[in-house]
C-alpha positions as CSV (number, residue, x, y, z in Angstrom):
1,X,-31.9,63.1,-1.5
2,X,-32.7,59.6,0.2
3,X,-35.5,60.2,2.5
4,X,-36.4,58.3,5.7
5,X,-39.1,55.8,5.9
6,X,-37.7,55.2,2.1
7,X,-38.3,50.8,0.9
8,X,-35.8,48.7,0.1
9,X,-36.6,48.9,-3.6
10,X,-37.3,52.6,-3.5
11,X,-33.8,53.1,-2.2
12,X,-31.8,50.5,-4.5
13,X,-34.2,52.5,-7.4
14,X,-32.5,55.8,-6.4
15,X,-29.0,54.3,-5.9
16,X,-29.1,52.8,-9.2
17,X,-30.3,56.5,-10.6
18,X,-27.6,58.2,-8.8
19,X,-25.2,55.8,-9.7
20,X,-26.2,55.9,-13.4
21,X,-25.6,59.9,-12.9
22,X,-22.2,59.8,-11.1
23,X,-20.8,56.9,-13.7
24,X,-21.5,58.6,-16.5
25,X,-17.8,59.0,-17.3
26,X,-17.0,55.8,-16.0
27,X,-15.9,52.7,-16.9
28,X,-16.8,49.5,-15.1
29,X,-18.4,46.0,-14.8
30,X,-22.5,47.0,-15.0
31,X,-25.0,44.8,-13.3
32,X,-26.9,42.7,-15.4
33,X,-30.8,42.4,-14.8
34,X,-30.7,38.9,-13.1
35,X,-27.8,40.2,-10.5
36,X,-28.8,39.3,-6.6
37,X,-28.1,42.3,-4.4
38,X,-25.0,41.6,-3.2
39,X,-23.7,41.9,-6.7
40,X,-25.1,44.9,-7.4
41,X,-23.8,46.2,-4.5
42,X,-20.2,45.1,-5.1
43,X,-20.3,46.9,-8.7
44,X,-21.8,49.5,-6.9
45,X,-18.9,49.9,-4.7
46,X,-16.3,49.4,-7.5
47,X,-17.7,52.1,-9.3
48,X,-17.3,54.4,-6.1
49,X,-13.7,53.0,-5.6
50,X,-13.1,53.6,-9.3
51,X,-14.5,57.3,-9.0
52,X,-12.3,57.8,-6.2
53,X,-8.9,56.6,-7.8
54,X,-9.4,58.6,-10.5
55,X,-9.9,61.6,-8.5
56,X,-7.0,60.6,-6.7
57,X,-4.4,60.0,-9.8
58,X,-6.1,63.1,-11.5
59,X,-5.0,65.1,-8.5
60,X,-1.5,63.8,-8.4
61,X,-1.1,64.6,-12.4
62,X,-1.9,68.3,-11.3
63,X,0.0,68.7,-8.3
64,X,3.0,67.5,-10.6
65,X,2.3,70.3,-12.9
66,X,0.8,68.1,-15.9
67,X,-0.8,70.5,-18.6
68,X,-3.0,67.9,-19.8
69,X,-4.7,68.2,-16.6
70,X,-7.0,71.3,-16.3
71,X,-8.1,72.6,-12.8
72,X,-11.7,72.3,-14.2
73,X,-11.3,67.8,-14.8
74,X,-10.0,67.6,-11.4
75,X,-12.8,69.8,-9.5
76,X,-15.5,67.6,-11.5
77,X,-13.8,64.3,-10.9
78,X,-13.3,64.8,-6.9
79,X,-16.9,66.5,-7.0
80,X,-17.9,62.9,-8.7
81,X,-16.0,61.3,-6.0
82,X,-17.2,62.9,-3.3
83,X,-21.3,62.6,-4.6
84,X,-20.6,58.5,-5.5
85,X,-18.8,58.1,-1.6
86,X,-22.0,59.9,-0.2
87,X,-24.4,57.9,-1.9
88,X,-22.6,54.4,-1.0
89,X,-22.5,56.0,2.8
90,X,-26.2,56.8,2.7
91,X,-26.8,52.8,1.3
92,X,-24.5,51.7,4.1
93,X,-26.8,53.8,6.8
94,X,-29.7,52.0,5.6
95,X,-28.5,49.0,5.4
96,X,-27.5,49.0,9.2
97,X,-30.8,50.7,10.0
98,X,-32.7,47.9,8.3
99,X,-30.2,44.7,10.0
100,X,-30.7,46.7,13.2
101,X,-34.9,46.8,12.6
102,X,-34.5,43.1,11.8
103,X,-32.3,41.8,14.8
104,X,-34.6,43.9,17.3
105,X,-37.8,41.9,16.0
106,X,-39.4,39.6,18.2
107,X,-39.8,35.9,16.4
């Protein structure tokens, strides 16, 4: 759970953590240990996107009545889905909440 108060390395720490646990079963370009944040945040936000279509083309496969596709892979994809689209809005809330903190200082 990301916690309030949390730093800016403490939270990309646990996104990366989270990430690592969501992605397991994914493929996708990784961040290499020289990456700036925005780029880590864009692979970041593939991986969600990625999680998301595959959800989303598992579900179609089983709506059409594919008997490849077992009940239990789609549950645990969209659950995948659904964890990695949290995490990314919980960055997203922090990120605002930090610009915001930044643009009310006084210089």
């Amino acid at each position: 759970m990301i916690e309030q108060g949390m730093s800016a390395s403490e939270l990309l720490h646990r996104l990366r953590e989270l990430s690592g646990r969501v992605d397991a079963g994914l493929e996708g370009p990784r961040p290499t240990a020289g990456a700036d944040f925005s780029q880590l945040l864009r692979a970041s936000l593939d991986r969600v996107n990625a999680a998301q279509q595959s959800a989303a083309s598992l579900g179609r496969a089983y709506e059409l009545g594919d008997p490849a596709v077992s009940v239990t892979d789609l549950t645990i994809a969209m659950q995948k889905s659904s964890l990695a689209f949290q995490a990314a809005t919980q960055v997203r809330n922090k990120l605002v909440a930090a610009y915001q903190e930044i643009m009310s200082m006084q210089v």
